[in-house]
N, C-alpha and C positions, 0 to 999 in steps of 0.2 A: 473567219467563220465565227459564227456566235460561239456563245460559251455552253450550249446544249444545240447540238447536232442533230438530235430527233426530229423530225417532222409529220405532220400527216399531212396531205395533199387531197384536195376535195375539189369535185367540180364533175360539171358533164361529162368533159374530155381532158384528161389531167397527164396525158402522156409527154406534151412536152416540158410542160412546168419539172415534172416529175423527173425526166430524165436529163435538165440542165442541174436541179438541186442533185440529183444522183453521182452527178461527172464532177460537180464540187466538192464531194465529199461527204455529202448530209444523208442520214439513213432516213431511211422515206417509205412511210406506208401509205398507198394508195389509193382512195376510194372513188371510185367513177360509174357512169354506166354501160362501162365497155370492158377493162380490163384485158386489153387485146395482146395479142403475143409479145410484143418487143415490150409492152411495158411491165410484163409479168416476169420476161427474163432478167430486168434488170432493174426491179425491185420489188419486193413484197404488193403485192396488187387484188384488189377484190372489188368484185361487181355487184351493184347491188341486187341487179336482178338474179344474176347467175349463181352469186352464193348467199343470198339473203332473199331471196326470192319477191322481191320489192321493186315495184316500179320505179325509175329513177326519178325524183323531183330535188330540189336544194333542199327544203325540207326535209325529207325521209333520209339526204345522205346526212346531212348536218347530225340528226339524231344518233345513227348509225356512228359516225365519226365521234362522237360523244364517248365511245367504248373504249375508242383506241388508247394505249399510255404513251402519250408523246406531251412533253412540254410546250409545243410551240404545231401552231397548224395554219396552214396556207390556204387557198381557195383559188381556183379557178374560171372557167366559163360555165357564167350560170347563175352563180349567186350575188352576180352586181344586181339582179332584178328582184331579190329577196332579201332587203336587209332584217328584215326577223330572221332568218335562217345564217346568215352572218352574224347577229348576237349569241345565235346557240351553238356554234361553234367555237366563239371565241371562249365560249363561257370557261373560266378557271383556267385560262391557259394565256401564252402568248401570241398574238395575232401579228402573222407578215401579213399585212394587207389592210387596205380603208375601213375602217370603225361601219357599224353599221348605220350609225346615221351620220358619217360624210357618205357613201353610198347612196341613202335615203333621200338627201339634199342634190347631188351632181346628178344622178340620172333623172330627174324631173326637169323634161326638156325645159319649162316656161321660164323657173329658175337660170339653166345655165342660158338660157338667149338674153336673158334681161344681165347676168353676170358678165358675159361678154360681148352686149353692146355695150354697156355702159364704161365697158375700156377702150370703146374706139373699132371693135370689129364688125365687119359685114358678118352677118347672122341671118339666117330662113326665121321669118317669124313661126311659130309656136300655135298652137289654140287647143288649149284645156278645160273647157267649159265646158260641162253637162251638156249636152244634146244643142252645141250650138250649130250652125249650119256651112257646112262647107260654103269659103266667099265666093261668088261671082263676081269678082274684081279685077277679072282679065289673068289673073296669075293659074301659075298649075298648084296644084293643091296634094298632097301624097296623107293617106291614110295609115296611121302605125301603130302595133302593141308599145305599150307604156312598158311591159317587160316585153322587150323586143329583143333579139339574138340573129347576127348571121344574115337581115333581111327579112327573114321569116315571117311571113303574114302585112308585107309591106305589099299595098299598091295602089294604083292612081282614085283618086276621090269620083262618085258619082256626082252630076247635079244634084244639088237640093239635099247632098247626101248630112243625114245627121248622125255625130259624134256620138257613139256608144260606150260603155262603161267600157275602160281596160284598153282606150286607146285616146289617140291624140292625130289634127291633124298636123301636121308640116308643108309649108310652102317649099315648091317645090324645085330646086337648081338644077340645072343642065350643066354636063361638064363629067370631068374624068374625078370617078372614084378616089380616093387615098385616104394616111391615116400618118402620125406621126405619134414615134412612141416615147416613151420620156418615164426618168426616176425622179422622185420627187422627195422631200423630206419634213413635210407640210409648210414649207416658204420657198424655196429656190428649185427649181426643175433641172435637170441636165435631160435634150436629146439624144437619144441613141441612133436614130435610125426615122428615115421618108422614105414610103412602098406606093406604091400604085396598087389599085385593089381589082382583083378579077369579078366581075360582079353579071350575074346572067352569062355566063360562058355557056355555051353549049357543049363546047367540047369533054367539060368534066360534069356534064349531066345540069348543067342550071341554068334556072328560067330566071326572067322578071327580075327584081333587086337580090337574087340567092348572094349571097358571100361565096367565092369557088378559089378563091386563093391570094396569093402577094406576090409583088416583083420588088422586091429592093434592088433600089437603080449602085451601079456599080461607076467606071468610069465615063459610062452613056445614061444620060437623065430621061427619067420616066416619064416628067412631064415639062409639058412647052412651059416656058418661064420659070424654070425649074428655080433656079434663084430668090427668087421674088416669093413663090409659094415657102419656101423649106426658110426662108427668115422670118414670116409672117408666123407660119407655124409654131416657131420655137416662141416666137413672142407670146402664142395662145396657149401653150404649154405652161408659161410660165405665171399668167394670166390667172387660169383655172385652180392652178395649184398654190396660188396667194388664197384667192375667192373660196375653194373651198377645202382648205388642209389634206391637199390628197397627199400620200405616203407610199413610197415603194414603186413599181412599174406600172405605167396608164397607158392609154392613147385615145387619143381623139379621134375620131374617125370625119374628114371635110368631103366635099367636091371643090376639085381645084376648077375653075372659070377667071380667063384673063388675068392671069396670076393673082389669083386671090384664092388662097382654103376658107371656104363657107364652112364653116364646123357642123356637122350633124350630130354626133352627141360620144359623150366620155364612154370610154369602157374601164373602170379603176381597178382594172386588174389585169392578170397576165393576157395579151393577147395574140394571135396568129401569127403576126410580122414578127416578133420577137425572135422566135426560132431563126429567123433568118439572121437577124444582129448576130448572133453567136455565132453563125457561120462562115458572115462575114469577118468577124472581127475577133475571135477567138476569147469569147469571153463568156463568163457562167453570170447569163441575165439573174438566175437566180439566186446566186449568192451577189449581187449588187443587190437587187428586190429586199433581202434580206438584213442586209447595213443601211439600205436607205429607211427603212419602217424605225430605223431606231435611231435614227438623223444623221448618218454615216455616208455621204455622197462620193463618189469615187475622184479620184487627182484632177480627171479630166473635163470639160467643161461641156463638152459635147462629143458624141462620135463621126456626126452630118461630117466634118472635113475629111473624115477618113474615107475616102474612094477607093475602093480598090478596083482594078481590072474588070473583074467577072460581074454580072448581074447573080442576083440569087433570088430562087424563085420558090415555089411550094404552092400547089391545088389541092382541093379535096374533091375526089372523087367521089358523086353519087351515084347510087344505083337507079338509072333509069326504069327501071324495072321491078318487078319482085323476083329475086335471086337469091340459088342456094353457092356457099362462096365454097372454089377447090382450096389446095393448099397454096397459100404465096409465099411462103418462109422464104423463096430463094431472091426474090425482089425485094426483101428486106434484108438480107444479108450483101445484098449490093448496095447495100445503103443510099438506094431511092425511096425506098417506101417503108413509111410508116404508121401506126394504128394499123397493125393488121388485125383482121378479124382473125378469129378460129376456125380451121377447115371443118366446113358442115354448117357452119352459122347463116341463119334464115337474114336475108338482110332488106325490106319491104323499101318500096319503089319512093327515092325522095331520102332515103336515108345514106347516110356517109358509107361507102365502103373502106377507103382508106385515104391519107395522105400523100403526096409524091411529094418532091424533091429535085431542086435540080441547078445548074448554075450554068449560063452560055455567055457571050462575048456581048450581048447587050437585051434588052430586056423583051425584045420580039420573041430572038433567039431563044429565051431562056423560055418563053410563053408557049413555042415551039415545042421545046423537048418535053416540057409536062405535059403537053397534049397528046404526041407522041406516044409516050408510057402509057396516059389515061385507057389513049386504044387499045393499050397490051392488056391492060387490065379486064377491062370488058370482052377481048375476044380471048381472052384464057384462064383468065378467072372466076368469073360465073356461069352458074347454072341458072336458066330462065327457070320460076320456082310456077310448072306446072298447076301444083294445088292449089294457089292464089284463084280467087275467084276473078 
């Protein structure tokens, strides 16, 4: 463990960072836009809306987190798309996490396509041009926010359609989702963990490209040629993190096609599958996160060879609806579900209601029982919220 323990933790959704630094040992205040039960009982936690009465943005928390007395502060999902608001957090303190401009440099798709062709990898060309024109050149084309998160606000390109401020397009790959995560120490990568990504599930409320959850493959692989992708992977992990000094925990997020990961773009900071690493493999991502930001890489070289038995899975549950939430404490105390909301909390149609959890004997299986729950949730835990127009 470092030699100051403090931390504060920032981001949209900071529960799991939170409570892998917590189970390490690190005292940890948390500022998010949720503050939801499991992560209040089990560390200092505040919302920015709910006790600051601030709409959540990276910005307004970074300012806010500025109050806090902690020596060292972390970030979560959200502010890989603000690196101004990642300066003003680091400011006077110690940063676990990428500088604000390696942030600034890796998420600018045109950058990381030209970083990793030019080592040899298949790559979706890119187009960042002012008001250029979607190509009629036979290919599919995908429209994206430049601060992109989750999916959100991704989808298929119109004819003739032109490029607006705050977006980018991406050619477009067929093939199964996934994401590989990795510590890095600005030159050498170590992989932790290859997930297959739930992506438009219906089952836990998602359309179109939504993000709804991971399956980290156990002794049965997630994907066909599984081999061939999870080496190519780590090669791209290691790639990125030459290219552009990333530090501490990433992932790239591909589509895997004819065993090859097409990379879609970095996320340089903690992300979703991780939680699963630790479950698999009984480790505190967040105290590695925390030795590697200060070039401390752990014995091992990778975790990919560790298989274990079980798949291990995790979805986020959206609200298809507008719903008012009962109390769930008791499915959080079975330690499936997690980010609970507060009984009574308004929660609008499209928005997260909670996390699940789950591990079965191969990765169908385990896709199974989070769907399973997802239904328990919806038929016992919301209220259709009437007053919604």
């Amino acid at each position: 463990m470092s030699e100051s323990a403090d931390v504060v933790i920032v981001g949209a959704s900071v529960r799991a960072l939170a409570e892998s630094a917590a189970v390490a040992g690190y005292r940890v205040t948390a500022l998010d836009a949720y503050a939801d039960l499991d992560l209040t009982a089990r560390v200092p936690a505040l919302s920015l809306r709910r006790d600051f009465g601030l709409e959540y943005s990276a910005a307004r928390a970074a300012r806010v987190a500025a109050d806090f007395p902690a020596p060292a502060v972390a970030y979560a999902s959200g502010f890989e798309n603000h690196p101004a608001a990642v300066a003003v957090l680091a400011r006077g303190r110690t940063l676990w996490g990428n500088s604000a401009a390696v942030v600034r440099r890796v998420r600018h798709p045109a950058a990381l396509a030209e970083a990793l062709s030019a080592r040899g990898f298949a790559v979706p060309d890119a187009l960042t041009a002012p008001r250029v024109t979607s190509p009629a050149d036979g290919r599919e084309w995908l429209v994206k926010p430049l601060r992109s998160g989750g999916g959100h606000g991704v989808r298929a390109t119109r004819r003739g359609e032109r490029l607006r401020r705050g977006t980018y397009f991406q050619e477009r790959v067929r093939g199964v989702p996934g994401s590989i995560v990795f510590l890095a120490d600005g030159h050498r990568a170590v992989p932790l963990g290859v997930s297959r990504q739930l992506v438009g599930d219906r089952a836990f409320g998602a359309t179109g490209f939504r993000y709804a959850g991971s399956l980290l493959a156990g002794a049965a692989p997630v994907f066909a040629r599984e081999a061939e992708i999870v080496a190519t992977a780590a090669r791209m992990a290691a790639a990125v993190t030459e290219a552009f000094g990333l530090v501490g925990v990433n992932g790239i997020d591909f589509i895997a096609r004819d065993g090859v990961p097409w990379p879609i773009e970095v996320n340089p900071r903690y992300s979703a599958s991780m939680e699963l690493v630790e479950r698999a493999h009984g480790v505190s991502v967040f105290a590695l996160h925390a030795a590697a930001c200060v070039g401390e890489l752990p014995g091992f070289d990778s975790l990919l060879r560790r298989r274990t038995g079980a798949a291990w899975g995790k979805a986020i549950v959206y609200a298809t609806a507008d719903v008012t939430m009962r109390e769930i404490r008791r499915w959080w105390r079975e330690d499936r579900v997690r980010d609970v909301p507060h009984a009574g909390e308004r929660i609008a149609r499209g928005r997260p209601i909670c996390t699940l959890l789950a591990s079965g004997r191969d990765p169908d299986a385990c896709r199974d029982t989070l769907a399973t729950h997802a239904a328990e949730i919806y038929a016992a835990a919301t209220i259709a919220d009437r007053s919604a127009a």
